[in-house]
C-alpha positions as CSV (number, residue, x, y, z in Angstrom):
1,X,0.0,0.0,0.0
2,X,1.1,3.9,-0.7
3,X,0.4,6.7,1.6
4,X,0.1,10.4,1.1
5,X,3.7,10.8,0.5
6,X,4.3,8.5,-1.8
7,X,1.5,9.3,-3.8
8,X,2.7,13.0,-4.1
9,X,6.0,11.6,-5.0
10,X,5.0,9.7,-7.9
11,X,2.7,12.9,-9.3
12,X,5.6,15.1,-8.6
13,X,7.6,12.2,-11.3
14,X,4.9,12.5,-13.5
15,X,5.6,16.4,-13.6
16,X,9.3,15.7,-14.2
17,X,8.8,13.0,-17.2
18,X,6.3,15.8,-18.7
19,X,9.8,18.2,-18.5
20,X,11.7,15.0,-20.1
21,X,9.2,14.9,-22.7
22,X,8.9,19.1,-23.3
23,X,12.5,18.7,-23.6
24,X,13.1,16.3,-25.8
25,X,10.3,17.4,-28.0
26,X,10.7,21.0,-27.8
27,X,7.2,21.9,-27.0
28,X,5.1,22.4,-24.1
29,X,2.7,19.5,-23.6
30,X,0.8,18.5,-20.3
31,X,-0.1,15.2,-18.9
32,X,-3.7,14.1,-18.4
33,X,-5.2,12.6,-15.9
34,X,-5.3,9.7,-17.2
35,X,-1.8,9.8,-18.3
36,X,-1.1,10.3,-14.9
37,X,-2.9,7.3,-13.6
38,X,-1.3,4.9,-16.0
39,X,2.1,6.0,-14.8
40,X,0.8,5.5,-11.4
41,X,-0.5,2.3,-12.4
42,X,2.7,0.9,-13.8
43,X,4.4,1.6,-10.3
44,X,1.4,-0.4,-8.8
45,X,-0.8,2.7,-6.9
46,X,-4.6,2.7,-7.4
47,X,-6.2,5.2,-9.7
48,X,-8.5,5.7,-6.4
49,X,-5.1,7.2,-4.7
50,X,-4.4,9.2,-7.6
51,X,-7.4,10.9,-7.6
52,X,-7.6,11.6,-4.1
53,X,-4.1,13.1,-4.4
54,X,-5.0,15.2,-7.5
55,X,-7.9,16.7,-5.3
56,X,-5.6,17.5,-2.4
57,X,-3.4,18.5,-4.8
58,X,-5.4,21.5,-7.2
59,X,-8.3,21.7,-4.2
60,X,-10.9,20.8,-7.4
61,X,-12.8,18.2,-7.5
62,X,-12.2,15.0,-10.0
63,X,-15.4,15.4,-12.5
64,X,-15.2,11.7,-13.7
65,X,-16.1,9.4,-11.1
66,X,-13.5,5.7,-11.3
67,X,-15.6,2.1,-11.9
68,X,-14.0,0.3,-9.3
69,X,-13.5,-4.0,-10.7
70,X,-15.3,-5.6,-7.8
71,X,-14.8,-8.7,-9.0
72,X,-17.9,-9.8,-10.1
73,X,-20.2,-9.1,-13.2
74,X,-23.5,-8.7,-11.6
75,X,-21.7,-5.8,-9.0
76,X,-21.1,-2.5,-9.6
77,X,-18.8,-0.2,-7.3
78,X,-18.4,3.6,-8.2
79,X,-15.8,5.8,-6.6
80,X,-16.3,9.8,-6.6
81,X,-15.0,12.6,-5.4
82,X,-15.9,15.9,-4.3
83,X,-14.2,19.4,-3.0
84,X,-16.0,20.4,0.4
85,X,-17.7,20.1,3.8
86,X,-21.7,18.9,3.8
87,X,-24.8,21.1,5.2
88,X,-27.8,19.1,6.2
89,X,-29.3,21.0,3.1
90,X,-26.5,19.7,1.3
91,X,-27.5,16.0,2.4
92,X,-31.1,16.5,2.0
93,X,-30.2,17.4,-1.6
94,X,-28.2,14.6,-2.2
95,X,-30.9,11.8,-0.4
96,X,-33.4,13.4,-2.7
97,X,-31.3,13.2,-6.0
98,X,-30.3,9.4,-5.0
99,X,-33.7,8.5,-3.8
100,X,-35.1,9.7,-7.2
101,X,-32.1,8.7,-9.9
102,X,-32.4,4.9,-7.9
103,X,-36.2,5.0,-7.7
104,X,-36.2,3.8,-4.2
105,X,-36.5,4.8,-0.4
106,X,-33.5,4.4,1.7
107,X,-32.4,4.2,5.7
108,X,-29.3,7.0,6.7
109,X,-27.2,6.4,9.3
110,X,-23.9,7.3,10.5
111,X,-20.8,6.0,10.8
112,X,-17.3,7.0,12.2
113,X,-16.3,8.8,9.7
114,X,-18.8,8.7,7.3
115,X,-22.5,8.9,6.0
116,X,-24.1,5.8,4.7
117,X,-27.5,5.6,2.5
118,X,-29.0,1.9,2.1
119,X,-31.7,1.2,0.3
120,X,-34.8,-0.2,1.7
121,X,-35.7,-3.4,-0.3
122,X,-38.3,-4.4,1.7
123,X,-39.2,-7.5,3.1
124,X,-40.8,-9.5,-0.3
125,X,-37.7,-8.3,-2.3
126,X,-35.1,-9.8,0.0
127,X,-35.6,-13.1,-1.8
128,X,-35.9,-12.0,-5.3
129,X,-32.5,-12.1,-7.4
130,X,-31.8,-8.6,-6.9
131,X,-32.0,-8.4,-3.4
132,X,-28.9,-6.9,-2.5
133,X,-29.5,-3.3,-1.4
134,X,-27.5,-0.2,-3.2
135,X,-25.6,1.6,-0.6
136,X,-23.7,5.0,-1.3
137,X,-21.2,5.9,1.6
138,X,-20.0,9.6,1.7
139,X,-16.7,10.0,3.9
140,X,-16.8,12.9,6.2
141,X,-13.2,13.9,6.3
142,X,-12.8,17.7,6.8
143,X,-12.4,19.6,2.9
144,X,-13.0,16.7,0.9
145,X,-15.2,14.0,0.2
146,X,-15.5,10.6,-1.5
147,X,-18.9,8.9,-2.6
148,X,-18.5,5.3,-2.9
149,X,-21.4,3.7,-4.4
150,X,-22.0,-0.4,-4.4
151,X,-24.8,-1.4,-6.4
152,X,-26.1,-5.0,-7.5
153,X,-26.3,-4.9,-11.4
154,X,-30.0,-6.5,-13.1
155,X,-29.6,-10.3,-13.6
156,X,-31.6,-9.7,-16.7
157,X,-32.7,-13.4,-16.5
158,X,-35.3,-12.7,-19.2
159,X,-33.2,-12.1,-21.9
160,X,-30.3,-14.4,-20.8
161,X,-32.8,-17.5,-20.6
162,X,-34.2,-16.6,-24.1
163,X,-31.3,-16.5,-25.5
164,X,-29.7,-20.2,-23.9
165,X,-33.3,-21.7,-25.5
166,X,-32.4,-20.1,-29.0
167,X,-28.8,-21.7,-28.4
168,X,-30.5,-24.9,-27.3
169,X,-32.9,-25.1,-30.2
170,X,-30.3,-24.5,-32.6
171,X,-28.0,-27.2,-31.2
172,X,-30.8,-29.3,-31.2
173,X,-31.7,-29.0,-34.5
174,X,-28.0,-29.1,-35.8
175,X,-28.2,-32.7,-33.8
176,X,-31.0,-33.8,-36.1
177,X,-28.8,-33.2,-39.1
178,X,-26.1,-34.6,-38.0
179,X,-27.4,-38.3,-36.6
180,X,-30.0,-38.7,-39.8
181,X,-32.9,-38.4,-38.0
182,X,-33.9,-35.7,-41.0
183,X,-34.9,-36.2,-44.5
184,X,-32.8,-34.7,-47.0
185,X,-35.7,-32.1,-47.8
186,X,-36.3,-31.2,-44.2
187,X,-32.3,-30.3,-44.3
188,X,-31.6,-27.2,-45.7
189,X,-34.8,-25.4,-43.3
190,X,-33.4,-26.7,-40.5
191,X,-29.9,-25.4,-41.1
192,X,-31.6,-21.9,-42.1
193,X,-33.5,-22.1,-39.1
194,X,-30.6,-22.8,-36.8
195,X,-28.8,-20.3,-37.9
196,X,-31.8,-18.0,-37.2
197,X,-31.8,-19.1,-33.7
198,X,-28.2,-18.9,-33.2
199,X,-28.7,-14.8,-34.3
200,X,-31.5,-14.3,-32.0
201,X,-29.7,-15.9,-29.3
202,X,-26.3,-14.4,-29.8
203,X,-28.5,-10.9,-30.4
204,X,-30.2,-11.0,-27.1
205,X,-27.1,-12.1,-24.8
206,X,-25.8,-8.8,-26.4
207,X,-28.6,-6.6,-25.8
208,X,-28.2,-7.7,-22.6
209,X,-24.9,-6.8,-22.1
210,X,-26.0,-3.6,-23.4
211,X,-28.9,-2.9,-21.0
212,X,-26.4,-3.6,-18.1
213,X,-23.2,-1.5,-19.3
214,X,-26.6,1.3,-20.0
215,X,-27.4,0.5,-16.3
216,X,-23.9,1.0,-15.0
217,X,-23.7,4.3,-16.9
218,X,-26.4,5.2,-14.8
219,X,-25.1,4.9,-11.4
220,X,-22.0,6.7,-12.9
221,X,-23.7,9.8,-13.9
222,X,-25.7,9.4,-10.4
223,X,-22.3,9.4,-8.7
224,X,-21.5,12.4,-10.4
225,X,-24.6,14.8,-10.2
226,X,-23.8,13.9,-5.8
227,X,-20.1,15.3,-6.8
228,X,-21.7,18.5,-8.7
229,X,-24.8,19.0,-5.9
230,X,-21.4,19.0,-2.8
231,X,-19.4,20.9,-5.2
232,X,-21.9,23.5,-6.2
233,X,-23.6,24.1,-2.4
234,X,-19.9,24.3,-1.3
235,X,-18.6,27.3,-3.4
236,X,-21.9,28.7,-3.1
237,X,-21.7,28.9,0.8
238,X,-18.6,30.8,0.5
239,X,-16.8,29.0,3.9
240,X,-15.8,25.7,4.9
241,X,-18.4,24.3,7.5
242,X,-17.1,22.3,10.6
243,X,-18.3,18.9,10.1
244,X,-19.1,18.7,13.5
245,X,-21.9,20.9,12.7
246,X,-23.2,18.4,10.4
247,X,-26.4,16.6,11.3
248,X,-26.3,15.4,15.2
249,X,-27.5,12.4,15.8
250,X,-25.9,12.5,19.5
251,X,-25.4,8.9,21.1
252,X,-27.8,7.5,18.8
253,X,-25.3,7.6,15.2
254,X,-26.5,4.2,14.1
255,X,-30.2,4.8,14.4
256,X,-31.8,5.8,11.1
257,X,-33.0,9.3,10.5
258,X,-36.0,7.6,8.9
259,X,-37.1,6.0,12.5
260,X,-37.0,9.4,13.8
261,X,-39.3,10.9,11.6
262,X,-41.7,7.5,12.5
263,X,-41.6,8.4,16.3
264,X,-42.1,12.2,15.6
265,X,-45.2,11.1,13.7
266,X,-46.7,8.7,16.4
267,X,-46.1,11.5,18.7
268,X,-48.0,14.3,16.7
């Protein structure tokens, strides 16, 4: 792993391969971002820890959130970030924004350290193949913030099982040819119509692959608009609020805001 230090170290190469290169070339050129993070990558630090040192570094926020490889297909991670210290209207904004982009209620609660949303699946939808809740966690370390979104991708079991039945028909009728169990008539149809089912098959996996990468885009612009809403209450506030002053939950940090609102209601 690479702290702080080294992290600064390796930009601060970067900067001095850029003055190799202006050098060399005789012209003033700049290194991207991403430019940046490959050269990072090579010496074996995250793009997560280049971005966190290029905020430090300029005090501006990163505007392309980072797809984080999770490891899995069906799972989507999303790493932000953000310049600036949250207001509760600044967290009402962003629950509102991720409540409407995700189309779905959610508990808050706090954490050392950070603010968590989870979504509230419900108790039917627990057993379903999408069960697992989203969950955005916003760190709350003073001047700067990182949204990490986790997010379980659609199974899109509709369109997957089509398509194995179109492969499975096909196969089966390329069987039929093969072993002799056809007439030589019924032969060129079922080759034409194998071939059809091998297209629809091979076009629907895709489309689905398609609706999911469509589906991850999503999450990634929602990941963003929280980094522009932070950004854009921040430098419109004109000072740096103590996160201390953030929302107080006193000794009760792990009890949802939603309960709250529950007892206030039974009370009124």
């Amino acid at each position: 792993m690479y702290n702080e230090k080294d992290i600064h170290s390796i930009l601060k190469r970067a900067i001095q391969l850029q003055g190799d290169k202006e050098r060399f070339n005789g012209t003033v050129e700049e290194l991207s971002l991403k430019e940046i993070e490959e050269i990072a990558r090579d010496s074996g630090v995250s793009p997560e820890f280049v971005r966190q040192a290029v905020l430090e570094y300029d005090g501006v926020p990163v505007e392309e959130p980072l797809l984080i490889d999770s490891g899995s297909k069906r799972k989507v991670e999303i790493l932000g970030f953000a310049k600036g210290d949250i207001s509760k209207k600044s967290w009402t904004e962003l629950v509102a924004e991720i409540e409407k982009q995700l189309k779905s209620k959610g508990d808050v609660k706090r954490r050392p350290g950070r603010l968590t949303w989870i979504e509230n699946i419900g108790q039917l939808k627990r057993f379903t193949p999408n069960s697992a809740p989203a969950r955005i966690d916003v760190s709350l370390k003073t001047g700067q913030r990182s949204i990490r979104m986790q997010k379980k991708l659609p199974a899109q079991f509709g369109l997957r099982g089509t398509s194995i039945i179109c492969f499975g028909f096909a196969a089966f009728l390329l069987f039929m040819i093969l072993t002799g169990q056809t007439s030589n008539s019924a032969i060129p149809p079922f080759i034409l119509f194998s071939m059809l089912l091998s297209l629809t098959g091979f076009g629907t996996w895709k489309l689905a692959d398609r609706l999911r990468e469509g589906t991850k885009q999503r999450y990634k612009d929602l990941v963003e608009s929280l980094q522009t809403i932070i950004t854009r209450n921040h430098q419109a506030s004109g000072k740096i609020l103590s996160t201390e002053k953030f929302i107080d939950l006193g000794e009760d940090d792990l009890e949802t805001v939603e309960s709250k609102i529950n007892r206030t209601k039974q009370k009124s």
